[in-house]
C-alpha positions as CSV (number, residue, x, y, z in Angstrom):
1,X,215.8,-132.2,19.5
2,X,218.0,-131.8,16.5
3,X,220.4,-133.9,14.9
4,X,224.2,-133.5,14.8
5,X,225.5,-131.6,12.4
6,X,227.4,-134.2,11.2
7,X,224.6,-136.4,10.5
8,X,222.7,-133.7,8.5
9,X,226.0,-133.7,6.5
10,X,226.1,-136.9,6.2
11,X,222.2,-136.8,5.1
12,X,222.8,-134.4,2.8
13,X,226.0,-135.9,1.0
14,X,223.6,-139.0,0.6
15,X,221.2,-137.1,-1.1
16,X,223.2,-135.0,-3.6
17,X,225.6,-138.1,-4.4
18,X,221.7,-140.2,-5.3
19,X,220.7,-136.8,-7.3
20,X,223.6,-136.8,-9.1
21,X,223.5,-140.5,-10.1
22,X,220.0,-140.1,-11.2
23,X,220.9,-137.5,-13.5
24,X,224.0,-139.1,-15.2
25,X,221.7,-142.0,-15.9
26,X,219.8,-139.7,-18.0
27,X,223.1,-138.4,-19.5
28,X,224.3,-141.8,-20.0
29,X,221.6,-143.4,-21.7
30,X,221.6,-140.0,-24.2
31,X,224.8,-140.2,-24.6
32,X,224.9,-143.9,-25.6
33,X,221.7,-143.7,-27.9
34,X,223.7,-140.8,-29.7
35,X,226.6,-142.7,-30.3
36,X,224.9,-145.5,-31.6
37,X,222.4,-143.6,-34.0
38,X,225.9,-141.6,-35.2
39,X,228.2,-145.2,-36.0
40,X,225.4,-146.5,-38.1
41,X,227.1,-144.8,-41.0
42,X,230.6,-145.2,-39.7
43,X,231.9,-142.2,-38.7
44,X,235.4,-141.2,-38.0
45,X,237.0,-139.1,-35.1
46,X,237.4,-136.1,-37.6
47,X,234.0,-136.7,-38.9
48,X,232.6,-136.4,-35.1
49,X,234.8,-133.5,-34.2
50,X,233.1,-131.7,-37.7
51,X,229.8,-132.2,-36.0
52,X,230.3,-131.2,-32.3
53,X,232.7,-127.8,-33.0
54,X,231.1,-124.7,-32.7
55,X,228.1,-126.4,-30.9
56,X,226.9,-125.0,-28.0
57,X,224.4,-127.2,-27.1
58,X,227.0,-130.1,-27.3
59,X,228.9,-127.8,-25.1
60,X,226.6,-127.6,-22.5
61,X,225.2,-131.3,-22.3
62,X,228.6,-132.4,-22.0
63,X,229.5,-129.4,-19.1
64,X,227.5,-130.7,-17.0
65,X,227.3,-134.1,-17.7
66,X,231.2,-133.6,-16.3
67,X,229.9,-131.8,-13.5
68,X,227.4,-134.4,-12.5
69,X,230.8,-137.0,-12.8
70,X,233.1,-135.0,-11.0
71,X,230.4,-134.3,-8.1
72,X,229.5,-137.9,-7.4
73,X,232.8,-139.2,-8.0
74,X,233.6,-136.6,-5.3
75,X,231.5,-137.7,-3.0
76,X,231.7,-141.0,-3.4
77,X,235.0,-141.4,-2.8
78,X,234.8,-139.5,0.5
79,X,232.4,-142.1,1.4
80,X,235.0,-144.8,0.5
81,X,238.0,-143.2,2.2
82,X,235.6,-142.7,5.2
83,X,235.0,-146.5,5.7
84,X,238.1,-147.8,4.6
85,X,241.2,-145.8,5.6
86,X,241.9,-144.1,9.1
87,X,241.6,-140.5,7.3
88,X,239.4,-137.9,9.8
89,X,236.5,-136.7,8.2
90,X,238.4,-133.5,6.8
91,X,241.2,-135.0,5.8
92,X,238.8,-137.8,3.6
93,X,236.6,-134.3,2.4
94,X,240.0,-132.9,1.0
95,X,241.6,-135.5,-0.5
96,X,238.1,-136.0,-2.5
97,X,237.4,-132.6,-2.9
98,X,240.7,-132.4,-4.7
99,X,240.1,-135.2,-6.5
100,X,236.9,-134.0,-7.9
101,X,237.9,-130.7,-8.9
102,X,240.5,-132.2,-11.0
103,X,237.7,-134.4,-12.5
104,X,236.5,-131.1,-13.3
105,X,239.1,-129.3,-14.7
106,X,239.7,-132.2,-16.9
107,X,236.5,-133.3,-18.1
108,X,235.8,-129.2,-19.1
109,X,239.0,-128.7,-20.6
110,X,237.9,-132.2,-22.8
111,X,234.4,-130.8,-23.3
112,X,236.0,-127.4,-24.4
113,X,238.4,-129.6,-26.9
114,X,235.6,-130.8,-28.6
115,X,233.1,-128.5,-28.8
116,X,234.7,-125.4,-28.6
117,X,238.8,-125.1,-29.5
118,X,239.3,-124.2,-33.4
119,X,235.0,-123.1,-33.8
């Protein structure tokens, strides 16, 4: 017999919210290690901006480093409005599916800021 469909949603939301925590981790503990190896000298916000414009490969960790944010923020947050308000499942799914996308929209616009605008 199979499960629900629901549950095998459910499953699945579990897993790809765990995935995507395990991945920022790596992100986060790169990202941290970078900072600190770059303040040693002191830098200053134009000083970092000289570095990351016109880098690609700043570009693209960064991408999806946001995506990997804005997908388990996404999903965790349906998971909170599932337990604690009296939202139906679809209505929860929306509100963080809108949520998360502008997470995204943000975070690439900040990533494309930095990296990209004025290269």
């Amino acid at each position: 017999m199979n499960p629900p469909r629901a549950t095998v949603r459910a499953v699945r939301m579990w897993y790809w919210q765990r995935l995507s925590a395990m991945l920022m981790t790596m992100f986060v503990f790169t990202h941290l290690a970078l900072i600190l190896y770059a303040m040693q000298g002191g830098l200053t916000a134009a000083e970092i901006l000289q570095r990351t414009r016109g880098n690609a490969l700043w570009g693209l960790f960064y991408g999806v480093f946001v995506v990997l944010v804005s997908l388990h923020g996404a999903l965790g947050l349906r998971a909170i409005l599932l337990e604690w308000t009296r939202l139906g499942p679809a209505a929860c799914a929306r509100a963080a599916l809108a949520i998360g996308a502008v997470l995204l929209v943000l975070g690439l616009r900040a990533v494309w800021a930095v990296t990209l605008a004025g290269a």
